[in-house]
LUMVEXSE-209459 format. One record per residue (C-alpha): x, y, z. Coordinates in Angstrom, 1 decimal. Example, Ala and Ser with C-alpha at 12.3 -4.5 7.8 and 13.67 -1.06 7.14 Angstrom:
2
<node px="12.3" py="-4.5" pz="7.8"/>
<node px="13.7" py="-1.1" pz="7.1"/>
% end
This chain:
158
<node px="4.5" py="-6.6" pz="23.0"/>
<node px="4.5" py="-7.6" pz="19.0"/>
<node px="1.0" py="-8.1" pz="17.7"/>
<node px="0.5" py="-10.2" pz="14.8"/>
<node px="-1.9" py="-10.6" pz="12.1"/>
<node px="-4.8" py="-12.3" pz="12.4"/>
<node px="-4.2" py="-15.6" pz="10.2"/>
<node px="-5.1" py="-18.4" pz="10.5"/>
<node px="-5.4" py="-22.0" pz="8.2"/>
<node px="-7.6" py="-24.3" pz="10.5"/>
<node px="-11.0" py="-23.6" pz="10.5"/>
<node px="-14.0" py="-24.5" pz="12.0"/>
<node px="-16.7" py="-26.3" pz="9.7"/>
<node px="-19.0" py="-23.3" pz="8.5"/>
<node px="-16.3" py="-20.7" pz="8.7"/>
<node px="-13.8" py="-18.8" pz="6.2"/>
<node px="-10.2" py="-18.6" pz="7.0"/>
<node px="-8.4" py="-15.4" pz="7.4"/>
<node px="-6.6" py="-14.2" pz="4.2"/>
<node px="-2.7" py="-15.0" pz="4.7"/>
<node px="-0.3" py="-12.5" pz="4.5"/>
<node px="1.0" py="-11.6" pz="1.2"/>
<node px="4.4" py="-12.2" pz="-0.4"/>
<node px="7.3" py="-10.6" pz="-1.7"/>
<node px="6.8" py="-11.0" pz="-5.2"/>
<node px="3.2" py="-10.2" pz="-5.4"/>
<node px="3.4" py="-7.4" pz="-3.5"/>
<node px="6.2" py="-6.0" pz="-5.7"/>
<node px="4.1" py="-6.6" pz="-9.1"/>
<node px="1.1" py="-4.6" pz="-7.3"/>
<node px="3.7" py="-1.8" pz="-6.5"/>
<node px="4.3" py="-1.7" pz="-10.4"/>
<node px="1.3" py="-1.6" pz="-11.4"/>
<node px="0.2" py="1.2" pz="-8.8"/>
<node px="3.6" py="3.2" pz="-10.3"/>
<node px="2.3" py="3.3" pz="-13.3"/>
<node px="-0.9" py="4.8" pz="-12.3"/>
<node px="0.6" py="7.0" pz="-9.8"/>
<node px="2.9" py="8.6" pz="-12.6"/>
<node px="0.2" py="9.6" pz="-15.0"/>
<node px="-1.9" py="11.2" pz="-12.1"/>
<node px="2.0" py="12.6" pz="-11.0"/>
<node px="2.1" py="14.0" pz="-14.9"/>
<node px="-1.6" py="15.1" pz="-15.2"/>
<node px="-1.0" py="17.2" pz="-11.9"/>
<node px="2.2" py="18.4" pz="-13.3"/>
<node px="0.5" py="19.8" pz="-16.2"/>
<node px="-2.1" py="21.5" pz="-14.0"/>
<node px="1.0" py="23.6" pz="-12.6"/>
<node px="2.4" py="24.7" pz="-15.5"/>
<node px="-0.9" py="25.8" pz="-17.2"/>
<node px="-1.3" py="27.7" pz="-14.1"/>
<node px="2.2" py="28.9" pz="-14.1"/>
<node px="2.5" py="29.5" pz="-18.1"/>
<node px="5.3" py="27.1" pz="-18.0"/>
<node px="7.9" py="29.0" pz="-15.4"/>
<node px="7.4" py="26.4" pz="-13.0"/>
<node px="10.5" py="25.2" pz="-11.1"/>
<node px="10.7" py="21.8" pz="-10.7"/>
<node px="12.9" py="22.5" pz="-7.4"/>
<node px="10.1" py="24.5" pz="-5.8"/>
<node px="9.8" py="23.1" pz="-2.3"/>
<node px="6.0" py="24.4" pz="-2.8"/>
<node px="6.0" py="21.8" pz="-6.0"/>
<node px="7.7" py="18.9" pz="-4.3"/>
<node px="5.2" py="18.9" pz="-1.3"/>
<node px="2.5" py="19.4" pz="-3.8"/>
<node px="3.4" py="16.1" pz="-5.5"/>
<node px="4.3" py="14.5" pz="-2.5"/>
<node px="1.0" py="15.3" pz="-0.6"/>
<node px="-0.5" py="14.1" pz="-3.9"/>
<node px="1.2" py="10.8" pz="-3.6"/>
<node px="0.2" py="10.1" pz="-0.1"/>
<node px="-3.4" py="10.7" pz="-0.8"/>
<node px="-3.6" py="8.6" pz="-3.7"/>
<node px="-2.5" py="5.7" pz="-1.4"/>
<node px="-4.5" py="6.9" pz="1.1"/>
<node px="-7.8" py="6.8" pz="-0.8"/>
<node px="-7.4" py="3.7" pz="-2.3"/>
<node px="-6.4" py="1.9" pz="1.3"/>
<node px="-8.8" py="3.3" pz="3.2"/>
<node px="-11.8" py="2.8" pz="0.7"/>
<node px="-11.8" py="-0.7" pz="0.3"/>
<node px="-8.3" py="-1.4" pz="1.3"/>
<node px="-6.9" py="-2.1" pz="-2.8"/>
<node px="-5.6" py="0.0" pz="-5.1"/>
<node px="-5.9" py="-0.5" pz="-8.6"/>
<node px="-2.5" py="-3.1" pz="-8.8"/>
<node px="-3.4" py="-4.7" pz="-5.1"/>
<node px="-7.1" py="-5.2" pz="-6.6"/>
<node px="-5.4" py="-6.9" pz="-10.0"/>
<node px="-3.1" py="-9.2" pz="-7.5"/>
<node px="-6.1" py="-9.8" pz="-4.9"/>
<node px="-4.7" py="-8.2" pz="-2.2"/>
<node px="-5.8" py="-6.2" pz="0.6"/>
<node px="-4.0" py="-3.9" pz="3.3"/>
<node px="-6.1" py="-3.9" pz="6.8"/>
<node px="-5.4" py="-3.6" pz="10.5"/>
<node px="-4.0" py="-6.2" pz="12.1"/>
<node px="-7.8" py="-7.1" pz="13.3"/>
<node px="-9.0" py="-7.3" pz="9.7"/>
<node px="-10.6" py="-4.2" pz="9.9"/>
<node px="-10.1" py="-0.6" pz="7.5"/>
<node px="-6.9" py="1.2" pz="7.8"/>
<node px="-7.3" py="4.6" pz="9.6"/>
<node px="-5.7" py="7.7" pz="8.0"/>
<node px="-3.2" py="8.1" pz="10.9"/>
<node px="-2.3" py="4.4" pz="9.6"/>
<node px="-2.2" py="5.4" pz="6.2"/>
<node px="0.2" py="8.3" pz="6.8"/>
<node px="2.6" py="6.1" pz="9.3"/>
<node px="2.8" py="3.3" pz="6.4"/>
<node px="3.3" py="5.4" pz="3.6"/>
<node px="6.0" py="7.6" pz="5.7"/>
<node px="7.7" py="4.3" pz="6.8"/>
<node px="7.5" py="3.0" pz="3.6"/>
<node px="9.9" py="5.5" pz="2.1"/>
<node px="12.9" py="4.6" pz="4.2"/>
<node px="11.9" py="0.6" pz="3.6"/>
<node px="12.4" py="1.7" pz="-0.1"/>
<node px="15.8" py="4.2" pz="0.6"/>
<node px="17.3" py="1.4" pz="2.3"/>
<node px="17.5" py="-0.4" pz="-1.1"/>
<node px="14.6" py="-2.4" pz="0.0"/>
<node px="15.5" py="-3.7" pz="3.2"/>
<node px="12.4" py="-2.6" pz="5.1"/>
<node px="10.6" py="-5.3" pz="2.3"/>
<node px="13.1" py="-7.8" pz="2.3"/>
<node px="12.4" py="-8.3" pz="5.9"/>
<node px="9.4" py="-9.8" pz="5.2"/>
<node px="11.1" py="-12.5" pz="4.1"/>
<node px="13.0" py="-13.7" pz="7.5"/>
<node px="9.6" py="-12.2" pz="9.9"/>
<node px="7.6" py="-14.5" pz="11.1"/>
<node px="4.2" py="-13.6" pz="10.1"/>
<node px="5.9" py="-12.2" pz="6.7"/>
<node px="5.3" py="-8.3" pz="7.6"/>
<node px="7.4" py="-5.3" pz="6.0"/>
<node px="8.7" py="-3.1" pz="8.5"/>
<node px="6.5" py="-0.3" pz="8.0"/>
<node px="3.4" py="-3.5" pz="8.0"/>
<node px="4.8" py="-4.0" pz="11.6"/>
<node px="5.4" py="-0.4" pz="12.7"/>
<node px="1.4" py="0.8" pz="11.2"/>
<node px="-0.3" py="-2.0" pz="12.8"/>
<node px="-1.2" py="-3.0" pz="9.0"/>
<node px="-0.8" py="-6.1" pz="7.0"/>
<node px="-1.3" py="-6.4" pz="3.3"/>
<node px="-3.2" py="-10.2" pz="3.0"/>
<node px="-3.7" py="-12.4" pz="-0.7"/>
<node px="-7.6" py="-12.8" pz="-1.1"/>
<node px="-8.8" py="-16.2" pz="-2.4"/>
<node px="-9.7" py="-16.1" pz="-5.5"/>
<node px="-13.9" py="-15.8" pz="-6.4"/>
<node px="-15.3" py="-18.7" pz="-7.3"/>
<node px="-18.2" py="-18.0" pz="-9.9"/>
<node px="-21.3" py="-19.8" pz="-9.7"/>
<node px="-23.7" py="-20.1" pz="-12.3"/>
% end
């Protein structure tokens, strides 16, 4: 059984309607600005290592690699399951969530971020499918139970 997002654009007089899933190309200028963020936490930790290390760090330690990978995951995971944004998803108003609207899990987290790899390996496959899915869902969206929606933009009032 596929579940779906829950979407919707009729609404009932007094209610809100559910954020709509999120496209290709802003999801792709969020992951650019979260790169760039990710790679100067990736350098500062980096540094960290070869203070500790007075500089006779190898960058082919598979002790270094999972140190930088682990530190990857958890930046996404932070920022998804506090609030749901990171920094780029918060500058293009969007928002990853369960497919009930509710706050990732960390078991989420770590199945979206793992699944996203191979999406990515796949020269972008796994995101392109979001363009021919009915509901508009990556495959790693689909296979964590996740959705990454486009919030309406704030209307200020005086």
């Amino acid at each position: 059984m596929s579940k779906t997002p829950k979407t919707h654009s009729g609404t009932h007089a007094g209610e809100t309607p559910s954020p709509e899933p999120a496209g290709l190309l802003r999801r792709l200028l969020a992951m650019f600005y979260d790169s760039l963020l990710l790679l100067s936490v990736l350098f500062v930790a980096t540094a960290i290592v070869l203070l500790v290390t007075r500089g006779t760090l190898d960058y082919q330690n598979p002790f270094f690699r999972s140190y930088l990978f682990v530190l990857c995951f958890l930046f996404y995971a932070w920022f998804w399951m506090h609030g749901g944004q990171t920094l780029g998803m918060r500058t293009w108003r969007l928002r990853v969530q369960r497919l009930d609207g509710g706050p990732i899990s960390l078991w989420q987290a770590l199945l979206r971020f793992l699944c996203a790899i191979p999406c990515w390996a796949l020269l972008g496959l796994g995101y392109l499918w979001m363009l021919v899915d009915r509901d508009r869902m990556a495959v790693h969206d689909r296979l964590s139970e996740t959705v990454i929606v486009r919030l309406p933009k704030q209307v200020n009032s005086k």
